[in-house]
C-alpha positions as CSV (number, residue, x, y, z in Angstrom):
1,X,6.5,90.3,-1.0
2,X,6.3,87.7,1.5
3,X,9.9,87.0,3.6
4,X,10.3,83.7,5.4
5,X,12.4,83.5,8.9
6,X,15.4,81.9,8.9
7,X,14.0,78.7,10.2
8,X,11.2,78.8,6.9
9,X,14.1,79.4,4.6
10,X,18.0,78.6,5.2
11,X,19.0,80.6,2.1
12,X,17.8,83.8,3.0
13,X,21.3,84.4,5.1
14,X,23.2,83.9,2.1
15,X,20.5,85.9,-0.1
16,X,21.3,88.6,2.5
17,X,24.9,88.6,2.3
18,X,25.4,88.9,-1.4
19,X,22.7,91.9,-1.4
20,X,25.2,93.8,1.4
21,X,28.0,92.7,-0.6
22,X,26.4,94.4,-4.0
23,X,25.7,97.7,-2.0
24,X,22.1,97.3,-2.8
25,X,20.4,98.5,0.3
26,X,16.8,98.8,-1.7
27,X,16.8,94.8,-2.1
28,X,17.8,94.6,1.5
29,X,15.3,96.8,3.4
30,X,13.1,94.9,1.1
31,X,14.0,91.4,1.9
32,X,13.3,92.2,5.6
33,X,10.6,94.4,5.5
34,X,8.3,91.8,6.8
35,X,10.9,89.8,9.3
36,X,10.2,90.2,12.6
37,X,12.9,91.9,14.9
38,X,13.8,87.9,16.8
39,X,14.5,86.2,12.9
40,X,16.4,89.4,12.2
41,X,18.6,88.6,15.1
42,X,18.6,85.0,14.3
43,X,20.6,86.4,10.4
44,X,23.2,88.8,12.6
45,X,23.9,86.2,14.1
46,X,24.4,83.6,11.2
47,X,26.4,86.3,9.2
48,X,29.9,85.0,9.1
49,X,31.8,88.1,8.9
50,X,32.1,90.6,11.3
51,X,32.3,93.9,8.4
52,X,28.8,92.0,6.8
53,X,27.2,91.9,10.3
54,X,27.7,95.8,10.8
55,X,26.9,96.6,7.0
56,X,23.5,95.1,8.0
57,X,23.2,96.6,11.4
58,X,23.8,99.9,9.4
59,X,21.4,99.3,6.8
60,X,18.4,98.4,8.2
61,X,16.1,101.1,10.0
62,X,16.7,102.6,13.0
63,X,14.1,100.8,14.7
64,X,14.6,97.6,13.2
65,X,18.1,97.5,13.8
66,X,18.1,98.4,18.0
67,X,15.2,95.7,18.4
68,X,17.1,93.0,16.6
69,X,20.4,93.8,18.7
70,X,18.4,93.6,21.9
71,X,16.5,90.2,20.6
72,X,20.0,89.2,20.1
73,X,21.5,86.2,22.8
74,X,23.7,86.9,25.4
75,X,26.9,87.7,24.8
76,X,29.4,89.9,23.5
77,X,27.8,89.7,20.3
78,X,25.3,92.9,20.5
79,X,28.4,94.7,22.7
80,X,30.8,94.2,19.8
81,X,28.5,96.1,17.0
82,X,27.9,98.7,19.2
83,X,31.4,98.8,19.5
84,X,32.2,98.8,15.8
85,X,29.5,101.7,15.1
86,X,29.9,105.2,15.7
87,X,29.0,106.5,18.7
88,X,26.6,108.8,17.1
89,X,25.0,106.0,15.1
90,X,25.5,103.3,18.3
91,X,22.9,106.2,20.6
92,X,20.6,106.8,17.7
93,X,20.1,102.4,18.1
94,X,19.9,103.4,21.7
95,X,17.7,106.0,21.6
96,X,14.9,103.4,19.9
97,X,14.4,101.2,22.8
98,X,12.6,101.2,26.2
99,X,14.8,102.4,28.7
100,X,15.4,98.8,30.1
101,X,16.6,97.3,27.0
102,X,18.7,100.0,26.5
103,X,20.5,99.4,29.5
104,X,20.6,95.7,29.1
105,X,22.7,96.7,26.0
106,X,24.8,99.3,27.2
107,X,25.4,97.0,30.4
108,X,27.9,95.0,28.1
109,X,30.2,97.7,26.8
110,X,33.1,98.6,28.4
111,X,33.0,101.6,30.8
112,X,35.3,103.8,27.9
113,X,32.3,102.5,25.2
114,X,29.5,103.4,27.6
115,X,30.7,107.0,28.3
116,X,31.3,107.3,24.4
117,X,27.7,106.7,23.6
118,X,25.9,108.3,26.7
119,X,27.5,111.6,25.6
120,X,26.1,111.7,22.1
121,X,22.2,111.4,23.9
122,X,20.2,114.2,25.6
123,X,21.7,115.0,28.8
124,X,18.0,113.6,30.4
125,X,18.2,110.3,28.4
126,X,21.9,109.4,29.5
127,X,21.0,110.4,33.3
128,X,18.1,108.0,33.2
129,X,20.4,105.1,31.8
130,X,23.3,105.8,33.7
131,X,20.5,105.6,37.1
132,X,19.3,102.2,35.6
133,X,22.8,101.1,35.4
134,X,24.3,101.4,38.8
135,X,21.8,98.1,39.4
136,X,22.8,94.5,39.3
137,X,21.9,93.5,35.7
138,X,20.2,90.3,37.7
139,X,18.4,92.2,39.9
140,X,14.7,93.8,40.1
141,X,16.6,97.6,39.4
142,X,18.4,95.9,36.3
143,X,15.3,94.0,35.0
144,X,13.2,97.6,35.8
145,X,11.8,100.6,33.3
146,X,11.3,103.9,34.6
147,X,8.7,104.5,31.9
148,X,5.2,104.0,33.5
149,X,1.8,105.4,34.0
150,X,1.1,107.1,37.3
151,X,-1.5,109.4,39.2
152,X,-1.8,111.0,42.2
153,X,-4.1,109.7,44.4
154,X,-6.1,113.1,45.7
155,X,-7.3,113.8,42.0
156,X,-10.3,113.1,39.9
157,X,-11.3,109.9,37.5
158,X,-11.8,113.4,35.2
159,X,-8.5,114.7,35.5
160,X,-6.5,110.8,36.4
161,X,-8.0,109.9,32.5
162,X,-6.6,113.0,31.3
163,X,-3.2,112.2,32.8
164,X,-3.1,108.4,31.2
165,X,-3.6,109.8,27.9
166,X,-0.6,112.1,28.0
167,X,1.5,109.7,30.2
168,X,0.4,107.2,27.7
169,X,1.8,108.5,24.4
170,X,5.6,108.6,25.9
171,X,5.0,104.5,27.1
172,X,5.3,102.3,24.8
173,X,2.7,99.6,26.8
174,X,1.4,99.5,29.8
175,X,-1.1,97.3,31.5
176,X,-1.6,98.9,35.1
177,X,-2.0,103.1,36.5
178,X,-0.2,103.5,39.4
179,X,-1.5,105.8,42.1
180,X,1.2,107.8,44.5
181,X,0.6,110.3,47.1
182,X,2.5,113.6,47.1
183,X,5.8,112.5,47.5
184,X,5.5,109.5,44.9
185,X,5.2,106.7,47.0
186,X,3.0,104.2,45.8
187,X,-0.4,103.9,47.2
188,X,-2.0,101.3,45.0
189,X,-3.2,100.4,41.7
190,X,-6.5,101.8,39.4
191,X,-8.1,99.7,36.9
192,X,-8.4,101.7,33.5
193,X,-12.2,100.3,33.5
194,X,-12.5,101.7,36.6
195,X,-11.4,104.7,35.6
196,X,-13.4,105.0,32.5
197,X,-16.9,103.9,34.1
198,X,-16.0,105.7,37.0
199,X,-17.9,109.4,37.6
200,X,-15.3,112.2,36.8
201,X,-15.7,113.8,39.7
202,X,-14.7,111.0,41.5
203,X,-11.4,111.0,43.8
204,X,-9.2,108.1,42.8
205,X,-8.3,107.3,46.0
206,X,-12.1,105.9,46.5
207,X,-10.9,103.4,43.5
208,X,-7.3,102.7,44.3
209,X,-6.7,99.1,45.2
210,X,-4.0,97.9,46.9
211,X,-0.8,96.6,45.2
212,X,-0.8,92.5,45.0
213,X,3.4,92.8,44.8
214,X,6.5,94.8,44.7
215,X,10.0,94.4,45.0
216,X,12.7,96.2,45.6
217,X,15.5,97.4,43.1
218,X,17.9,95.0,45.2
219,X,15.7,91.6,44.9
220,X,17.3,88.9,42.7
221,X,15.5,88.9,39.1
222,X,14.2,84.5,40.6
223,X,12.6,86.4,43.1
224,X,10.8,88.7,40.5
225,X,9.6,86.1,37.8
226,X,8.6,84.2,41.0
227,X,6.5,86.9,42.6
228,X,4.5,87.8,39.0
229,X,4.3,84.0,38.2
230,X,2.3,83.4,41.5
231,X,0.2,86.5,41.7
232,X,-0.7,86.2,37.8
233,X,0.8,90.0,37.0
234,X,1.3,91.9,34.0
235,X,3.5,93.9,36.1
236,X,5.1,94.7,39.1
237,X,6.0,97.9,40.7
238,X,9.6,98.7,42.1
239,X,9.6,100.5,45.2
240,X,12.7,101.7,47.5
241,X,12.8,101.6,51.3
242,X,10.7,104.6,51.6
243,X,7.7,103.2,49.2
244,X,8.4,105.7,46.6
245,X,7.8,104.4,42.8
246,X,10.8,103.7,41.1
247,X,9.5,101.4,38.3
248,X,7.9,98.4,36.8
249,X,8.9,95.4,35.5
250,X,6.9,93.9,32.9
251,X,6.0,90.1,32.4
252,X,7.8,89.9,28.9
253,X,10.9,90.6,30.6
254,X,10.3,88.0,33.2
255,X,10.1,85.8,30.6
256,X,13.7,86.2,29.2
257,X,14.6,85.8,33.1
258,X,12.5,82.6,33.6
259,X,14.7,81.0,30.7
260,X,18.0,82.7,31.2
261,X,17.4,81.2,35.3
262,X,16.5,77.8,34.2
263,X,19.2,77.3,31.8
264,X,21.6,78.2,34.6
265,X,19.8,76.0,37.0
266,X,20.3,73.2,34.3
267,X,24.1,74.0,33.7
268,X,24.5,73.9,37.7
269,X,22.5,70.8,37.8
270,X,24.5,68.5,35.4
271,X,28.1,70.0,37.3
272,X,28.4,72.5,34.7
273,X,28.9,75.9,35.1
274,X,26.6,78.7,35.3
275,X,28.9,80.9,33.3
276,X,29.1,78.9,29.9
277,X,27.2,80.4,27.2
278,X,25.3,78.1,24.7
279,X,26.1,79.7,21.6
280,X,30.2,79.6,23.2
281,X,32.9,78.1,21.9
282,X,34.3,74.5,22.3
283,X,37.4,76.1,23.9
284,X,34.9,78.0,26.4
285,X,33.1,74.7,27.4
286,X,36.8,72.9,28.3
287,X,37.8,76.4,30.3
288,X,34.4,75.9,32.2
289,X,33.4,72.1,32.9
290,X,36.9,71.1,33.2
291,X,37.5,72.4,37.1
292,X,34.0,70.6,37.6
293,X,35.3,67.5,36.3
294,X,38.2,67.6,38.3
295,X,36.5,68.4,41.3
296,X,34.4,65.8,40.6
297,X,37.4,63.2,40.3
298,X,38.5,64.9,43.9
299,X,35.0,64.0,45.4
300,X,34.9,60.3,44.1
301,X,38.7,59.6,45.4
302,X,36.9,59.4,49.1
303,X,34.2,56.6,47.8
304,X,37.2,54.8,46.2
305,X,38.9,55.1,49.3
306,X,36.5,52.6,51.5
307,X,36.9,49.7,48.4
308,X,41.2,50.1,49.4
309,X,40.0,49.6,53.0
310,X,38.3,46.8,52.4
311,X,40.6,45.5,49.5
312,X,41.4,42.3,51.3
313,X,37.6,41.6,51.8
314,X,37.2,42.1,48.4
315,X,39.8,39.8,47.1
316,X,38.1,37.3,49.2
317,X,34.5,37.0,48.0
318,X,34.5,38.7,44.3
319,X,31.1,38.7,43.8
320,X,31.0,42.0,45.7
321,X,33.3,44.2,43.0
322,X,30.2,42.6,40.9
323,X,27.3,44.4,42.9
324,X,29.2,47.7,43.7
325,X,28.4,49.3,40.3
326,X,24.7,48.2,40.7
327,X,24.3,49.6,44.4
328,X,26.0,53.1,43.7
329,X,24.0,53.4,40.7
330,X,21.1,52.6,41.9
331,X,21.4,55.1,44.7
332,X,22.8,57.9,42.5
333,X,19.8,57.6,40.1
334,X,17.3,57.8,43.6
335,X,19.5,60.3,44.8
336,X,19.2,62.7,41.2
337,X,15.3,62.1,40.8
338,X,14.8,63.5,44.2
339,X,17.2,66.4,43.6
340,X,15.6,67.4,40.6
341,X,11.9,67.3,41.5
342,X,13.2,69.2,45.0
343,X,15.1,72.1,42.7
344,X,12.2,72.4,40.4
345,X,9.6,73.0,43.6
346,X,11.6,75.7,45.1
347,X,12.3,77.1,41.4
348,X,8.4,77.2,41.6
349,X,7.5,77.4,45.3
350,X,4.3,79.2,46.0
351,X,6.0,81.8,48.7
352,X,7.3,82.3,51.7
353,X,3.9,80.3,53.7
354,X,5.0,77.6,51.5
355,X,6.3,74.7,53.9
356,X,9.6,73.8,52.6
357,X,10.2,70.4,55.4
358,X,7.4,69.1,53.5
359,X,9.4,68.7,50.4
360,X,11.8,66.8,52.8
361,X,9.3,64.3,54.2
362,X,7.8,63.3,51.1
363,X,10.9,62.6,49.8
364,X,12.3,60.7,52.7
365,X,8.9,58.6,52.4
366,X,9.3,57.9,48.8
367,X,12.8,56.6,49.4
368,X,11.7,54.0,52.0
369,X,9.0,52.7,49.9
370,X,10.5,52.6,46.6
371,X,13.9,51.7,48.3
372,X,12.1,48.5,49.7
373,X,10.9,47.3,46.4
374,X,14.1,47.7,44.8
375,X,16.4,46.5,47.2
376,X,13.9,43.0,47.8
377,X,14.2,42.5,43.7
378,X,17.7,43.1,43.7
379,X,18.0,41.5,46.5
380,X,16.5,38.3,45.8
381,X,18.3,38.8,42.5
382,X,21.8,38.0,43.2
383,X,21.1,35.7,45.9
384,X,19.7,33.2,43.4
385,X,22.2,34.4,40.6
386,X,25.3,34.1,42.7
387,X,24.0,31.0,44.9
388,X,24.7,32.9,47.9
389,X,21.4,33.6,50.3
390,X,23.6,35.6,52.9
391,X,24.9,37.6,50.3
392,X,21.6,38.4,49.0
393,X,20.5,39.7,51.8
394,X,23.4,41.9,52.4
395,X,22.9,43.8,49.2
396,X,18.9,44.3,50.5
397,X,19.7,46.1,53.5
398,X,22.6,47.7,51.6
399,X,20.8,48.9,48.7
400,X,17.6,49.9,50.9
401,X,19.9,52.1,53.6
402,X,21.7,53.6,50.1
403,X,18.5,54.7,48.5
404,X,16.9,56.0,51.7
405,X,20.3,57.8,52.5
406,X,20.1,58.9,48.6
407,X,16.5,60.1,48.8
408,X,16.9,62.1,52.1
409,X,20.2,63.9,50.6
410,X,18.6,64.6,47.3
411,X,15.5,66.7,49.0
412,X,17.5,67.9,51.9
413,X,20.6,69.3,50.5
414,X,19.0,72.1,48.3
415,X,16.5,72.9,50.7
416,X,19.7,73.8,52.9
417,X,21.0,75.8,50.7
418,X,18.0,77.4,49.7
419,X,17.3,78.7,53.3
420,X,21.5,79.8,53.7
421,X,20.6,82.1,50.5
422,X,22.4,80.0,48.4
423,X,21.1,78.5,44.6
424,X,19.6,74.9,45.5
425,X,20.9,73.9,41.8
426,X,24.8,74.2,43.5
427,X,23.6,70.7,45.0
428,X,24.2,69.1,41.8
429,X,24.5,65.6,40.8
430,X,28.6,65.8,41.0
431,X,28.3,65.8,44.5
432,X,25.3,63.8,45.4
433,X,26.2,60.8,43.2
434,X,30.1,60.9,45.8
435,X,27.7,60.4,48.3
436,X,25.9,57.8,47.3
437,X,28.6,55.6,46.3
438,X,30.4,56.7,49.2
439,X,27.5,55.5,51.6
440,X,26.9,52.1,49.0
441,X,30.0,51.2,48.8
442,X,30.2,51.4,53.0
443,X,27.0,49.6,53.7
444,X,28.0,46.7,51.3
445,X,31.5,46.1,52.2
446,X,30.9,46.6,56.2
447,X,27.9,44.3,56.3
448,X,30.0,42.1,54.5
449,X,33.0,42.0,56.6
450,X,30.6,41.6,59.8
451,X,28.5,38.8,58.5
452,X,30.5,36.7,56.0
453,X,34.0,36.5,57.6
């Protein structure tokens, strides 16, 4: 039979429930047969009930079942049916993945739930996963597998081929052979074509090429989808302080990073927080933009404090209260282009040779420029609308100095925090758009004060 995804058809979740409901686990291994392990996920998650979403977990096969949970979104979602499974059936699920994922998963349980379920696995298989979890979970030791393919550099292509093949069959894919010296640290890289073509009696060392990249198990997972993205790997060996071979980190996992980073980057952007989850709860979103709102309220009581200075000025000629709005947002809207494309080219900067004042420069040029146009239009603009020339050319210069000031921030902010070690997307709109009205609302009212009265 032919199954559709979730997407393809919106009654299969229901289809599914009743079939749990009747006990009939033949129509269910059946309707899924064919689903792959992502639209799988995509029905646990849909499932309204908790007892249904373990009766499913519990009937589908072993395989099925662990590769579904890890597909799953992040959350507490895949932690809580570990939870409500035995711990014997919760390692058997465990037991199914690559190493990484299995730690990704365990990584969510409670230290109690993790000690349950490392117990029921081979004393080998829990030492590995308990190694892989004293990393960050956001860093390259958390992101890493331990399963790999590796040969010593002072052997033959001959006996090198004949190692792949048995390496091979215990890893589930692998794209590169990793050559070590005696003590397993890693000397390079082989291509398998090189390999193959290669006379057996050839030492591998004469075809080792040096390694492009590596991290080490400490490096934030950025760093990691950064370093594969610009050197065009499949994969990426993790070494220690010593060079030894740790592990690899494979470009499908960089993947999930890329996204996971940019929604956070996104989140941080808008004022958000990084810690709201997607798929949360209306009650979670208040718990986490609400500080960032009030914040935000904190920042803009300074811009509103320079109209009270100049209250009296602003009783006297009202046609400023007018042009205040159009000056801050004007600036604010300068100020968030150049914080986004800034943000996006260090997200994507080519390395460290990469010269980051650049970004600055441009920036700071663009402002002057498009600042000019703008602030002439507008300019001109309310000179003739409010039949006042002076007037007209206050808001120029104040609307040019705002979008220059706006433009300078926008690019130079991130790149400061970027260099202190800190995320550039912290630099977020909340507190550039303070700045911009703070600086508008100044240039206006004091060029005011000095030429009109």
């Amino acid at each position: 039979m032919t199954t559709h995804s979730p997407q393809e058809d919106p009654t299969l979740v229901e289809r599914l429930a009743e079939l749990i409901e009747a006990g009939d686990i033949a129509g269910l291994e059946s309707a899924v047969e064919d689903l792959h392990a992502s639209d799988v996920a995509d029905v646990v998650e849909s499932l309204r009930n908790d007892e249904t979403r373990v009766a499913l977990v519990r009937a589908l096969p072993p395989g099925l079942a662990s590769e579904a949970l890890a597909e799953m979104e992040e959350g507490d979602e895949a932690a809580e049916l570990l939870v409500a499974l035995a711990p014997a059936e919760s390692a058997e699920l465990i037991q199914e993945l690559a190493d990484d994922d299995a730690a990704d998963l365990i990584a969510e349980l409670e230290p109690e739930a993790q000690d349950r379920i490392l117990a029921e696995l081979p004393v080998e298989e829990a030492g590995e996963l308990r190694g892989l979890l004293q990393y960050d979970e956001e860093s390259a030791g958390g992101l890493m597998t331990t399963a790999l393919v590796s040969v010593q550099a002072h052997i033959t292509a001959g006996q090198a081929i004949e190692q792949v093949r048995a390496q091979g069959r215990e890893v589930e894919e692998f794209y590169v052979v990793f050559v070590v010296d005696a003590h397993k640290r890693l000397q390079g890289t082989v291509r398998l074509d090189d390999l193959i073509l290669a006379d057996p009696a050839d030492p591998v060392e004469r075809l080792v090429r040096p390694a492009v990249a590596s991290v080490m198990p400490d490096e934030d997972q950025e760093e990691v989808g950064r370093r594969i993205a610009r050197y065009n790997l499949a994969s990426i060996p993790v070494v220690d302080g010593d060079g030894v071979l740790l592990g690899r980190i494979t470009f499908d996992d960089v993947i999930d990073v890329i996204e996971a980073e940019q929604t956070e980057d996104l989140l941080l952007f808008s004022g958000g927080s990084d810690e709201e989850e997607l798929t949360g709860t209306w009650s979670e979103a208040v718990r986490n933009r609400l500080p960032w709102l009030l914040l935000h309220s904190l920042t803009l009581s300074v811009a509103v404090s320079v109209i009270v200075v100049f209250q009296d000025l602003v009783d006297q000629i009202w046609q400023l209260a007018v042009i205040m709005p159009l000056i801050a947002g004007l600036g604010g809207n300068a100020g968030t282009q150049a914080l986004a494309v800034t943000v996006r080219r260090i997200a994507t900067s080519g390395g460290p040779l990469e010269k980051k004042r650049h970004v600055v420069t441009k920036e700071l040029m663009v402002a002057i420029v498009n600042g000019a146009v703008v602030a002439v239009v507008i300019g001109l603009g309310a000179g003739l609308l409010l039949g006042e020339p002076v007037l007209g050319w206050i808001v120029l210069f104040a609307m040019w100095g705002n979008i220059i000031v706006a433009g300078f921030a926008g690019a130079f902010i991130p790149t400061l925090l970027e260099r202190l070690g800190a995320d550039p997307a912290v630099a977020s709109s909340v507190f550039l758009t303070t700045l911009t009205d703070l600086v508008g609302f100044f240039l206006l009212l004091s060029l005011a004060s000095a030429i009109m009265i």
